[in-house]
KETI-429367 format. One record per residue: residue in one letter; x, y, z of N, C-alpha, C in turn; residue number from 1. Coordinates in pm, 1 decimal. Layout:
N
 res      nxx      nyy      nzz     caxx     cayy     cazz      cxx      cyy      czz   n
   a        X        Y        Z        X        Y        Z        X        Y        Z NUM
...
END
This chain:
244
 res      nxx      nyy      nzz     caxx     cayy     cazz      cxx      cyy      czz   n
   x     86.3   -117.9      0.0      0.0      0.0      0.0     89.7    122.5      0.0   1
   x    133.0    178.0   -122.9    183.9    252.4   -131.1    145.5    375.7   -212.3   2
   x    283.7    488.8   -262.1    203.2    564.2   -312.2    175.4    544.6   -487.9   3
   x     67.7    605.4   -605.0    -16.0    588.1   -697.5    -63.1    473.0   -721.9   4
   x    -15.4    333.4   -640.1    -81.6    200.6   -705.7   -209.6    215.4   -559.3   5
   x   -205.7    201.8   -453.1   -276.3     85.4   -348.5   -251.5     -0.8   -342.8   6
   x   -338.1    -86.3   -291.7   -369.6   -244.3   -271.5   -493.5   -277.1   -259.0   7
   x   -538.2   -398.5   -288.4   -631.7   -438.9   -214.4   -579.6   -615.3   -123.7   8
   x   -554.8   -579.3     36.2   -531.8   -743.3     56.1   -624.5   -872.2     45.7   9
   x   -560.0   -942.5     21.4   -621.3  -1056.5     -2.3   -722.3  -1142.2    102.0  10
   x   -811.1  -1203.3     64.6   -919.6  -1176.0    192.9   -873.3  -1332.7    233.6  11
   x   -818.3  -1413.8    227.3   -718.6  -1544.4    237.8   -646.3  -1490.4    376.8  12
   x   -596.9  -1393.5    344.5   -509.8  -1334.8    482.6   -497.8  -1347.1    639.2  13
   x   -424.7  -1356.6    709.6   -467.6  -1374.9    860.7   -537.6  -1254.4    887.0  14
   x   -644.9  -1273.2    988.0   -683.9  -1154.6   1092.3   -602.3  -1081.8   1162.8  15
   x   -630.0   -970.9   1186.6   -564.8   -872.1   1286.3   -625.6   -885.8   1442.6  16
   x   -488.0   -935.8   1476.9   -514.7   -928.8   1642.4   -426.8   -839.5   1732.6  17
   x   -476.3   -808.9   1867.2   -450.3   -678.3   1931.7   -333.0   -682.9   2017.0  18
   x   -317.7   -791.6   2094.7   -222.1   -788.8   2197.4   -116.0   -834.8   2202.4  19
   x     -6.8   -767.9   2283.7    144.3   -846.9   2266.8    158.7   -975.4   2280.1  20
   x     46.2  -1036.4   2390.7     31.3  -1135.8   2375.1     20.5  -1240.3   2309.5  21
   x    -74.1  -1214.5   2183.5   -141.9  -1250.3   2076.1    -73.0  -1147.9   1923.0  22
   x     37.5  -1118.2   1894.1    124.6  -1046.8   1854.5     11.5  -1076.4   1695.7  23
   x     26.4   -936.6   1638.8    -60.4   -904.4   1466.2     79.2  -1053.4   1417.7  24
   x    -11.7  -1111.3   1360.9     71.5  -1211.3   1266.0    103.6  -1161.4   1092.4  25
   x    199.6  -1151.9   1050.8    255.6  -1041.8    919.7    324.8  -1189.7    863.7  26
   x    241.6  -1199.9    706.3    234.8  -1284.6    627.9    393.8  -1302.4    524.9  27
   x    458.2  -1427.0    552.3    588.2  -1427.7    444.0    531.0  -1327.1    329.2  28
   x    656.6  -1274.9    262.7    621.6  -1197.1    132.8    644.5  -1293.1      8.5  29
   x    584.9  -1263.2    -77.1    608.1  -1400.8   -163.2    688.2  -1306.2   -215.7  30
   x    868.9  -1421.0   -247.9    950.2  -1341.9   -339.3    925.1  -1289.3   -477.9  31
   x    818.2  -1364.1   -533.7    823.7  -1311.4   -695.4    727.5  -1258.1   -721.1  32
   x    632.9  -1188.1   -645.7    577.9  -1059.2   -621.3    571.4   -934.8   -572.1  33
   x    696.7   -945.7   -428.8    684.9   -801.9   -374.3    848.1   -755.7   -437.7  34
   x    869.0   -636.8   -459.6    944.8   -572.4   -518.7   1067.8   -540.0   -400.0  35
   x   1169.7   -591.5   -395.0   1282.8   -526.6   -292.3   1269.3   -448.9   -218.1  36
   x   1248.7   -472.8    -95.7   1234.7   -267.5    -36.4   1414.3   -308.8     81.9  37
   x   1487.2   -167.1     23.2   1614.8   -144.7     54.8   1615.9    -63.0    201.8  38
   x   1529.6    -57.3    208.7   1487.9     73.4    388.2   1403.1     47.8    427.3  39
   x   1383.0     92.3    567.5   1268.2    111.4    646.6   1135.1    187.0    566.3  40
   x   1033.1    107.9    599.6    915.0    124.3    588.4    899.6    315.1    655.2  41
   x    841.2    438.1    642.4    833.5    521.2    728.1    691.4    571.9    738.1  42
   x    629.3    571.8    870.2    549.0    616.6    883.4    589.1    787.1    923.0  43
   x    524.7    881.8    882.2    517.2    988.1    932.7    394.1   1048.2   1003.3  44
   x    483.1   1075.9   1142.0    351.8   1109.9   1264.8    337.6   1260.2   1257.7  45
   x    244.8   1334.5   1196.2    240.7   1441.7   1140.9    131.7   1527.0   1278.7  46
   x    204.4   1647.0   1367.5     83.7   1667.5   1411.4     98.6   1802.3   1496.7  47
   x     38.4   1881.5   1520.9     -4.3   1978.1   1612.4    -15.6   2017.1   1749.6  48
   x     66.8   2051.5   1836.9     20.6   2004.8   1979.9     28.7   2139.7   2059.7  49
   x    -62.6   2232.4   2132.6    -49.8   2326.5   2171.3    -31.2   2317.7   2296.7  50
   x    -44.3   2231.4   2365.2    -35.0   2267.4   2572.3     36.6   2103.9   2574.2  51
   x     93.5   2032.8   2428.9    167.0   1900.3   2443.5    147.5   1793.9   2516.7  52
   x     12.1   1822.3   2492.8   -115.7   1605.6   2507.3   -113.0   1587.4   2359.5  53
   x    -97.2   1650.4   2250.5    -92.8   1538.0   2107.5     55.3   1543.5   2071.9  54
   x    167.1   1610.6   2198.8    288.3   1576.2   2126.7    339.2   1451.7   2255.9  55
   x    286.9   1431.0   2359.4    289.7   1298.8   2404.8    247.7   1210.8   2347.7  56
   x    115.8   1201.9   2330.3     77.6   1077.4   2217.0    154.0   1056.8   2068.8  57
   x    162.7   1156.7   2001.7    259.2   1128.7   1889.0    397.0   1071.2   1953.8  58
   x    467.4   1092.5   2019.2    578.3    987.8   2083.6    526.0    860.3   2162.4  59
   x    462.3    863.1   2214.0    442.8    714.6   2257.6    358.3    613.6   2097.8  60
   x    294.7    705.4   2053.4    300.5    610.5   1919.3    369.9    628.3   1807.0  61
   x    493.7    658.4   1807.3    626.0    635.8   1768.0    682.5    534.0   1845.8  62
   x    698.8    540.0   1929.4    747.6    407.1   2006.3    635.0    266.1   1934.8  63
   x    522.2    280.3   1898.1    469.1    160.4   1907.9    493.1    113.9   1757.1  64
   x    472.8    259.2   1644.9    549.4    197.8   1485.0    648.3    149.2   1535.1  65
   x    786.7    184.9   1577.8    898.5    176.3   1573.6    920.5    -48.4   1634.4  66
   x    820.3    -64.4   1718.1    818.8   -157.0   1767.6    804.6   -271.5   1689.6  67
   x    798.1   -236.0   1546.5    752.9   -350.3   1483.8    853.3   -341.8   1353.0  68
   x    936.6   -451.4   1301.2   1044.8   -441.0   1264.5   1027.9   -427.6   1079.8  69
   x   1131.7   -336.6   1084.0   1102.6   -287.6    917.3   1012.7   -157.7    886.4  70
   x    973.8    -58.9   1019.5    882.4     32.1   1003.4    943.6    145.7   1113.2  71
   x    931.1    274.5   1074.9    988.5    330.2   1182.3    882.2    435.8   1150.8  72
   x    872.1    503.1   1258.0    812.9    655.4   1274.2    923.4    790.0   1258.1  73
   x    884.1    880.5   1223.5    965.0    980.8   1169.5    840.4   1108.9   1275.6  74
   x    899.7   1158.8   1344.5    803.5   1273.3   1386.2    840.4   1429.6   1307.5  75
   x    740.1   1486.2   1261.0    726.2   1591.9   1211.6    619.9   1693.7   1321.6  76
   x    625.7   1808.2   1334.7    536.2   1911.5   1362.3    473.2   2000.2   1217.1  77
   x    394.7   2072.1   1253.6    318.3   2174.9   1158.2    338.3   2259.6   1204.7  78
   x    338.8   2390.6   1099.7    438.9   2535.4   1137.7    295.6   2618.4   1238.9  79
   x    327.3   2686.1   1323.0    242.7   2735.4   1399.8    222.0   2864.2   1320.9  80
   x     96.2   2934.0   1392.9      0.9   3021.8   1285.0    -17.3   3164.1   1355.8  81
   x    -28.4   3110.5   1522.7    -45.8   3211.5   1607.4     68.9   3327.0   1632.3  82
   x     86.4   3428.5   1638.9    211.7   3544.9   1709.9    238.1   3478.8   1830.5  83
   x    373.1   3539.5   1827.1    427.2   3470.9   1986.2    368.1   3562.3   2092.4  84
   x    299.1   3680.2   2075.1    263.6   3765.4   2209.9    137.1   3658.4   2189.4  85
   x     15.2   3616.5   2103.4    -58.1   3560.5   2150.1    -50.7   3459.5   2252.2  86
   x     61.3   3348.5   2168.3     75.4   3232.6   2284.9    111.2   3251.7   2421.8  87
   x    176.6   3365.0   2430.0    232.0   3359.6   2582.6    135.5   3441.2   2662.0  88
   x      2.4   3512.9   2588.8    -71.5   3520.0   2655.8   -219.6   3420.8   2754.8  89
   x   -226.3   3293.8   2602.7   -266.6   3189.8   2638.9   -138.9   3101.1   2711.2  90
   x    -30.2   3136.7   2754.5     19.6   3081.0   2860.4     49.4   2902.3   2795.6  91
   x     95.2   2901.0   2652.3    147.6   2798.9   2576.3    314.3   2768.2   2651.0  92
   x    298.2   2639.2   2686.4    443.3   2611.9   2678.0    566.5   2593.2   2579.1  93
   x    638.7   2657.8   2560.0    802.6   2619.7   2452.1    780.7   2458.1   2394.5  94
   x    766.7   2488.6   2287.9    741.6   2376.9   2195.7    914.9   2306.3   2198.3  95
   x    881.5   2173.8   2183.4    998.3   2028.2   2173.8   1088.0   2150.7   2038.7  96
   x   1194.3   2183.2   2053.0   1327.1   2232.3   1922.0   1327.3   2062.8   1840.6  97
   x   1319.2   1957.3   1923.9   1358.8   1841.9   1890.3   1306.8   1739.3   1759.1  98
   x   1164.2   1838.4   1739.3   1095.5   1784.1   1648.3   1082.8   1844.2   1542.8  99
   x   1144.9   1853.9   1397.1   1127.0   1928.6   1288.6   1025.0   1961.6   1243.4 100
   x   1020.9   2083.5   1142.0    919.5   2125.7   1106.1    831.9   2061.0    967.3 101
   x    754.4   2022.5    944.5    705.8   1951.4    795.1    746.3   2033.5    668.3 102
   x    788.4   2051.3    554.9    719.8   2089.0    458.1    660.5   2025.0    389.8 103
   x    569.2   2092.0    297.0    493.6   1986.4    185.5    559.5   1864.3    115.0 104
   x    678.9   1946.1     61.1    736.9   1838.6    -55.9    770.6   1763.4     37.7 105
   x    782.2   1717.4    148.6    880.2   1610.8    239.1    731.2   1530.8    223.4 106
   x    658.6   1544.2    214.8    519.7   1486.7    254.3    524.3   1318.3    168.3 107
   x    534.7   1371.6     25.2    561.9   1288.9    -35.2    677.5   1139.8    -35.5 108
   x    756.2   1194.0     88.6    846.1   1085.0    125.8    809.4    951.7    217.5 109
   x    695.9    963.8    236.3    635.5    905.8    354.0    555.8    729.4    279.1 110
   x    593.8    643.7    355.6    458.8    523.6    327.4    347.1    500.0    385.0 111
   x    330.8    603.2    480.3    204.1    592.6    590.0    202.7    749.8    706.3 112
   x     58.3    767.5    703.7     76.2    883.4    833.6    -25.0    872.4    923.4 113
   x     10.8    947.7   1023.2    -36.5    953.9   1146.4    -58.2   1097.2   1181.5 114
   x   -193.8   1117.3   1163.6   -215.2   1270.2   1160.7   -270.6   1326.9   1326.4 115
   x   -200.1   1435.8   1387.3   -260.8   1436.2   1545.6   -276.6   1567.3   1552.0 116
   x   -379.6   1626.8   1639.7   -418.8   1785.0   1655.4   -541.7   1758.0   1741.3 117
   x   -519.6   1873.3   1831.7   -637.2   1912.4   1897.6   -779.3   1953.3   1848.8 118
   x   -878.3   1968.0   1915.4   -997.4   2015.4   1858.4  -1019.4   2154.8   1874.8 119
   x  -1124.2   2191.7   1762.4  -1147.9   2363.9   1813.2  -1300.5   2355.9   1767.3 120
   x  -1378.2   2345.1   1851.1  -1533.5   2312.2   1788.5  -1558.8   2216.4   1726.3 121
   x  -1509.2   2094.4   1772.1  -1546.4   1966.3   1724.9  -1489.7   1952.2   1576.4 122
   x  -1406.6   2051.1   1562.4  -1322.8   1991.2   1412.0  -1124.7   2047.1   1444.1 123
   x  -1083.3   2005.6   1351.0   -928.9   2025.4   1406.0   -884.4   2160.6   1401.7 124
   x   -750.9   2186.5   1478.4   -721.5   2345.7   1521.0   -660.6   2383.1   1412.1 125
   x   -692.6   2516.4   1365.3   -668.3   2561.6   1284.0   -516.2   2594.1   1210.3 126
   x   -421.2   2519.5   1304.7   -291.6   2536.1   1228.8   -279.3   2370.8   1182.7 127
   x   -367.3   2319.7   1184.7   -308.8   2198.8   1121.0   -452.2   2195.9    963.0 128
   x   -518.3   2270.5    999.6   -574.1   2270.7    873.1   -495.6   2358.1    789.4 129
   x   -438.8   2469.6    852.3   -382.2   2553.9    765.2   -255.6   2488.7    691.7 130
   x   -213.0   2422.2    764.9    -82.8   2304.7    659.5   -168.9   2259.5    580.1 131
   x   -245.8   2186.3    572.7   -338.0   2116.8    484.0   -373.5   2185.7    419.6 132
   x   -415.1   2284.1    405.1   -476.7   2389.8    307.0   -357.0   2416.7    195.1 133
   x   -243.2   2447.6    268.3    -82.3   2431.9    188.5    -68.4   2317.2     82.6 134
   x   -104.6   2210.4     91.8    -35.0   2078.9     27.4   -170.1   2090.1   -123.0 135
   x   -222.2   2199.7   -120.1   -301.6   2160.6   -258.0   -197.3   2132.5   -355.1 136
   x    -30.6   2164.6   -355.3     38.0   2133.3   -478.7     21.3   1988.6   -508.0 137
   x      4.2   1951.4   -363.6     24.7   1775.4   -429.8   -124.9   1698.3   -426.7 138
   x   -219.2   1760.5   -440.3   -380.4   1741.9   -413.4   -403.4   1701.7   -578.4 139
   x   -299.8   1868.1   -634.1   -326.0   1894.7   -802.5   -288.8   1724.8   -860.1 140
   x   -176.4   1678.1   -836.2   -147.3   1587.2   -915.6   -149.4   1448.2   -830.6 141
   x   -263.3   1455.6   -752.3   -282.9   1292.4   -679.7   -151.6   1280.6   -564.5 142
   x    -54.1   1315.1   -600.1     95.0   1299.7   -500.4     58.0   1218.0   -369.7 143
   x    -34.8   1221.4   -298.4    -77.5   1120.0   -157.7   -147.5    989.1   -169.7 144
   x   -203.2   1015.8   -332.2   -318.0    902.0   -317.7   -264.5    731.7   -306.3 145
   x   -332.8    721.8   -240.1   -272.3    571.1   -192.4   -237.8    549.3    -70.3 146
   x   -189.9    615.2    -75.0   -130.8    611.0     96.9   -208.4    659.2    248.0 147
   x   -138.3    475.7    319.7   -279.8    530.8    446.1   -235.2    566.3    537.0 148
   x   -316.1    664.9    612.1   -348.8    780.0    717.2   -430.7    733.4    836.3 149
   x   -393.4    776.9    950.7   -474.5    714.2   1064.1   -470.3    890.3   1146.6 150
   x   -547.6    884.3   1240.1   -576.7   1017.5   1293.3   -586.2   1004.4   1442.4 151
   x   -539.0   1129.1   1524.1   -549.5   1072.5   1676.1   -580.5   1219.9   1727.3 152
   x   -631.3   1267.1   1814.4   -694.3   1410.8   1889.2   -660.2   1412.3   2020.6 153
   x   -700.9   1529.6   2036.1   -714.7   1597.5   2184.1   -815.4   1663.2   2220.4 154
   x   -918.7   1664.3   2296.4  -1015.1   1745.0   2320.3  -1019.2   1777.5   2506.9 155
   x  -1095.4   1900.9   2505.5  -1111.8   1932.9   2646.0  -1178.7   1839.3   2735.8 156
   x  -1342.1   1802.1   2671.6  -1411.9   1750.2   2709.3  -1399.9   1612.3   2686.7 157
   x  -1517.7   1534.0   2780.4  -1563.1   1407.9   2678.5  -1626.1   1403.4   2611.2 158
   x  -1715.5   1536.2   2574.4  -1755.1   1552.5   2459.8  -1801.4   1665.4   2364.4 159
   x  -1598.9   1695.4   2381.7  -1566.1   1772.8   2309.5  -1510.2   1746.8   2173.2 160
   x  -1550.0   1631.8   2064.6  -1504.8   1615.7   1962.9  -1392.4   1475.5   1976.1 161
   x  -1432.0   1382.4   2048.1  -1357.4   1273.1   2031.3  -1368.9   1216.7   1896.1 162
   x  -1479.0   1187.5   1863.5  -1523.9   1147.3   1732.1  -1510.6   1245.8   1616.3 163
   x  -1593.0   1353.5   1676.4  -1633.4   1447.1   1545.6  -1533.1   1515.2   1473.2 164
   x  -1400.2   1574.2   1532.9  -1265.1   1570.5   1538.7  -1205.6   1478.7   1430.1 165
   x  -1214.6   1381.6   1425.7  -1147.4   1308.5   1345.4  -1250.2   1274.7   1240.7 166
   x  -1366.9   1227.6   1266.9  -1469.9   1267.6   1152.8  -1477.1   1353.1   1039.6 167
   x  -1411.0   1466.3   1102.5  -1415.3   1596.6   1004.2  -1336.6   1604.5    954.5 168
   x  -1207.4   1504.3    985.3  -1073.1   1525.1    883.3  -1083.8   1443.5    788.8 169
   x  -1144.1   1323.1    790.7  -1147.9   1213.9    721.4  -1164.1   1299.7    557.7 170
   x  -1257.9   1379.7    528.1  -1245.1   1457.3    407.1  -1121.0   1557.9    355.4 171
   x  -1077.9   1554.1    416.3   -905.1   1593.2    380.1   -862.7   1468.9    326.2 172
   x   -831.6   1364.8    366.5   -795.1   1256.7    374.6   -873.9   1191.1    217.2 173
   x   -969.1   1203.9    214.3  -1053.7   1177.6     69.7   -996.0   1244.3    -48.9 174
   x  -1011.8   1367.3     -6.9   -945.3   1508.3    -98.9   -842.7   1423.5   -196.0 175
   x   -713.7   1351.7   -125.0   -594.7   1353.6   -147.7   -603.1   1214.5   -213.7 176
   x   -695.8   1139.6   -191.5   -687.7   1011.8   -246.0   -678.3    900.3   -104.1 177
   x   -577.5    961.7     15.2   -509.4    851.2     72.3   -664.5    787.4    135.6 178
   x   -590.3    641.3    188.2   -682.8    524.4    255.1   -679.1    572.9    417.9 179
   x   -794.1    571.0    454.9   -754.6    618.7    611.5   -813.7    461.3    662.3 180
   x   -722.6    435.1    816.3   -753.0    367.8    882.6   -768.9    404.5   1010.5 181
   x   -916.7    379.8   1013.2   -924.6    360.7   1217.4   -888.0    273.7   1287.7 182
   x   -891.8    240.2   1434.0   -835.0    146.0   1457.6   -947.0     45.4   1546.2 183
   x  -1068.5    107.8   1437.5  -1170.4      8.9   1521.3  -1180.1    -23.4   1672.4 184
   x  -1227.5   -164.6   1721.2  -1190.0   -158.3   1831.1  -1121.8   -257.0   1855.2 185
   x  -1044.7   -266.7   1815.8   -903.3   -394.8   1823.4   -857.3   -335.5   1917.3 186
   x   -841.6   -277.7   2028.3   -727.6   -256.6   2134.6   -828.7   -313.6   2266.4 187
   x   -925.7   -407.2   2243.6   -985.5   -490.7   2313.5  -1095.5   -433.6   2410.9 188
   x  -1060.6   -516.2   2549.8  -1207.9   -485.4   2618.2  -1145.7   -341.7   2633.7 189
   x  -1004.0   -286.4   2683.2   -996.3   -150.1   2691.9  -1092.2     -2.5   2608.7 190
   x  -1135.3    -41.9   2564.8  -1232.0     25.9   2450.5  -1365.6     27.0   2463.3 191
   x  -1386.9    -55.2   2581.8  -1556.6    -28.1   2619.7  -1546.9    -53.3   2786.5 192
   x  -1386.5      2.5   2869.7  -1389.0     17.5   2972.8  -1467.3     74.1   3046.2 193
   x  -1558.0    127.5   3154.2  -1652.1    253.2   3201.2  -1562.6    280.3   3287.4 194
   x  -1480.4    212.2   3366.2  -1455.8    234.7   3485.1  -1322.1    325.0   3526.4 195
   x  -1306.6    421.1   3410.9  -1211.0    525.6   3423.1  -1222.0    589.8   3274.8 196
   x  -1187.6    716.2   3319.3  -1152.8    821.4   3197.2  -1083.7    794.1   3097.1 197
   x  -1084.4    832.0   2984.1  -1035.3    754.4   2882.5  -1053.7    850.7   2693.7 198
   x   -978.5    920.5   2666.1   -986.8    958.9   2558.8   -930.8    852.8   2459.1 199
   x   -986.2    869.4   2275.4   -964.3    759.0   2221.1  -1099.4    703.3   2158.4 200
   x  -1155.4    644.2   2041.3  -1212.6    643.1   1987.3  -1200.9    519.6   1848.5 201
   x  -1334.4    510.8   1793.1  -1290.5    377.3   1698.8  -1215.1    459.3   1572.2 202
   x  -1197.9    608.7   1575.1  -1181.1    688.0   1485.2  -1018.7    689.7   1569.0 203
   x   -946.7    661.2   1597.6   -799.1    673.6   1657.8   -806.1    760.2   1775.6 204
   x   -658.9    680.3   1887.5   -613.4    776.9   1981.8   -662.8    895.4   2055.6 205
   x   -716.9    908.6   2157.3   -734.2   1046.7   2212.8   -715.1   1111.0   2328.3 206
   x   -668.0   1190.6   2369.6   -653.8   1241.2   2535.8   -756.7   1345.8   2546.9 207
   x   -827.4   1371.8   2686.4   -879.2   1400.8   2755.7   -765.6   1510.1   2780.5 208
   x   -789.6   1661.8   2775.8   -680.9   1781.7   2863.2   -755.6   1865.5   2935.3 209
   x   -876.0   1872.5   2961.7   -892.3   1941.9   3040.5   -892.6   2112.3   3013.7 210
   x   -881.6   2177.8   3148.2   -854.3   2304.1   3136.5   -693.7   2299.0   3038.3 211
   x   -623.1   2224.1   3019.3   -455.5   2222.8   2957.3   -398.5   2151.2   3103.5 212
   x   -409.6   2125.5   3193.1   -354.3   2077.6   3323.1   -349.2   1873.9   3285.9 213
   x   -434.1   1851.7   3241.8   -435.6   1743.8   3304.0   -356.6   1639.3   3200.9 214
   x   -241.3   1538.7   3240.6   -196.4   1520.4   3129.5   -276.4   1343.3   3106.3 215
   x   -226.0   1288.2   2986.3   -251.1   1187.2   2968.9   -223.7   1089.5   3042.3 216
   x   -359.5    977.5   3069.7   -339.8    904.2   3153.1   -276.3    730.3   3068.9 217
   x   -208.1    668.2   3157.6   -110.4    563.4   3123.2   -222.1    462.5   3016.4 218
   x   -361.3    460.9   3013.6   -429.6    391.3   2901.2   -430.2    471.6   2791.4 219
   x   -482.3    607.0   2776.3   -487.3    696.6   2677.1   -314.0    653.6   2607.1 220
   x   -199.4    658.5   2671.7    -88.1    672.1   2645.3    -77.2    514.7   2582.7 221
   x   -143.3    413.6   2612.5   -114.6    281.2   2607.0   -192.5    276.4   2460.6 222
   x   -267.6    364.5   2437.7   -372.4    355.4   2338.4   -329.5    389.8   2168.0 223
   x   -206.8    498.6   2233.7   -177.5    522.6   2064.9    -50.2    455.8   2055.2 224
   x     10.0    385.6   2183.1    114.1    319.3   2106.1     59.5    188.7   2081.7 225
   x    -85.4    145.1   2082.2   -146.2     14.2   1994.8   -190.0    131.6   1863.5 226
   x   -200.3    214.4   1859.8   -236.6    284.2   1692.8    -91.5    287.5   1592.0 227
   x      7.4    296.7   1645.1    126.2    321.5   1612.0    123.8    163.8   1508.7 228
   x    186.7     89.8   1645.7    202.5    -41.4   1663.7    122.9   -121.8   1507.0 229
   x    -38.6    -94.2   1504.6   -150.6   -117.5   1443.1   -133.6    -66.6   1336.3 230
   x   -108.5     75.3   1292.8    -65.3     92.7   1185.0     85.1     44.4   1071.9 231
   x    174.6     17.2   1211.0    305.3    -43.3   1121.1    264.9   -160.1   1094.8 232
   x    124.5   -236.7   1179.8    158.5   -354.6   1150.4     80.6   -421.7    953.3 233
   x      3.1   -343.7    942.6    -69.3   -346.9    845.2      1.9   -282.4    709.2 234
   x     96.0   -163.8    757.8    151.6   -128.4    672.1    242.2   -254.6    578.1 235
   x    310.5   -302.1    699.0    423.2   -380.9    665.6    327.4   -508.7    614.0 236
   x    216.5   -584.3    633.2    156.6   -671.7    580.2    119.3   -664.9    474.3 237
   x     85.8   -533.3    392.2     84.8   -479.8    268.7    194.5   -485.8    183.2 238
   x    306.8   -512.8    150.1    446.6   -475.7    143.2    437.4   -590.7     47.7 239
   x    361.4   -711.7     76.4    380.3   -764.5   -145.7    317.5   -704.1   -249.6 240
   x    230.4   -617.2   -168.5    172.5   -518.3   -277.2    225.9   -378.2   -290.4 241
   x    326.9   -383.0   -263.9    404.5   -226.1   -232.8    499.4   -181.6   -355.8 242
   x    499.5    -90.6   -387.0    456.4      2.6   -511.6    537.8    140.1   -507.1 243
   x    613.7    163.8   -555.9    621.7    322.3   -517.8    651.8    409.4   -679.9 244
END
């Protein structure tokens, strides 16, 4: 599943299962169909984080691509939109130096992404649409299509756009051609827990922030490194059909 061909897998295939326990099983490649691949598989975790609950989750699900061999995560940020007297009046903390900035054309380097941003009225914050609004160069000539995308949020509430949040991006995601994947509810009974707080969704990953105070709790955190994890693992199961 790569970029201008796709795939479609073969419905012969093993199932996708959730736990380390029960480890995703990733099918021999048949040699005289999949094409050499000389490097790592790269997912790019593409994402937005203003008070840094979607730049925790984008690292802990980097850790969970990275966990699965032949696939790595690459973290990128999106260029911020706001003046610096604004942020320091909303009392924003000093963004990670550690994490580079995206441009468009790099976009195209990617075999898979992982798109993360907060909510602003139940749809995403406006500096990560505003990158998106940027990449029409490669909208013009298909440049993404094919390639799949998974999505992960942040909202104040519980129901402040867990769903609708990522709902609303999914048409970006159309725009461009690419395949988006949710992650359903493969991360098990954790996914219809009651008995604690819990951002996250069949639409990907989510934290709960609160006023900006409250940070992610060790399931929310456990949650996108099974999205990570989930996405390398499918990526890489795709890979006799991989194409570039």
């Amino acid at each position: 599943m790569g970029k201008g061909n796709g795939c479609v897998p073969s419905k012969n295939g093993p199932s996708v299962t959730v736990s380390d326990a029960n480890p995703i099983p990733i099918p021999d490649q048949p040699k005289s169909t999949a094409r050499e691949i000389s490097r790592n598989l790269r997912i790019f975790i593409v994402y937005y984080s203003m008070y840094g609950h979607v730049d925790l989750l984008a690292k802990r699900m980097k850790k969970g691509v990275d966990s699965v061999d032949g696939v790595e995560g690459v973290l990128f940020k999106v260029p911020e939109t706001l003046p610096l007297k604004t942020l320091e009046q909303m009392r924003v903390p000093v963004k990670d130096d550690g994490v580079p900035v995206i441009s468009v054309e790099e976009m195209v380097e990617a075999d898979g992404f992982l798109f993360g941003f907060p909510t602003r009225y139940g749809s995403m914050a406006a500096q990560m649409k505003s990158f998106f609004d940027s990449t029409i160069v490669l909208w013009q000539d298909q440049r993404l299509a094919g390639i799949p995308a998974g999505l992960f949020v942040s909202t104040g509430t519980q129901g402040g756009g867990q769903e609708t949040t990522a709902l609303t991006a999914v048409n970006v995601l159309a725009y461009h051609g690419m395949v988006y994947v949710p992650i359903g509810y493969t991360f098990g009974s954790e996914m219809s827990n009651l008995e604690s707080t819990r951002g996250g969704s069949p639409y990907g990953a989510g934290v709960f922030s609160g006023d900006g105070s409250r940070p992610p709790s060790s399931n929310e955190l456990d949650l996108a490194h099974h999205q990570g994890k989930y996405m390398a693992t499918l990526l890489k199961r795709s890979l006799p059909f991989y194409s570039r």
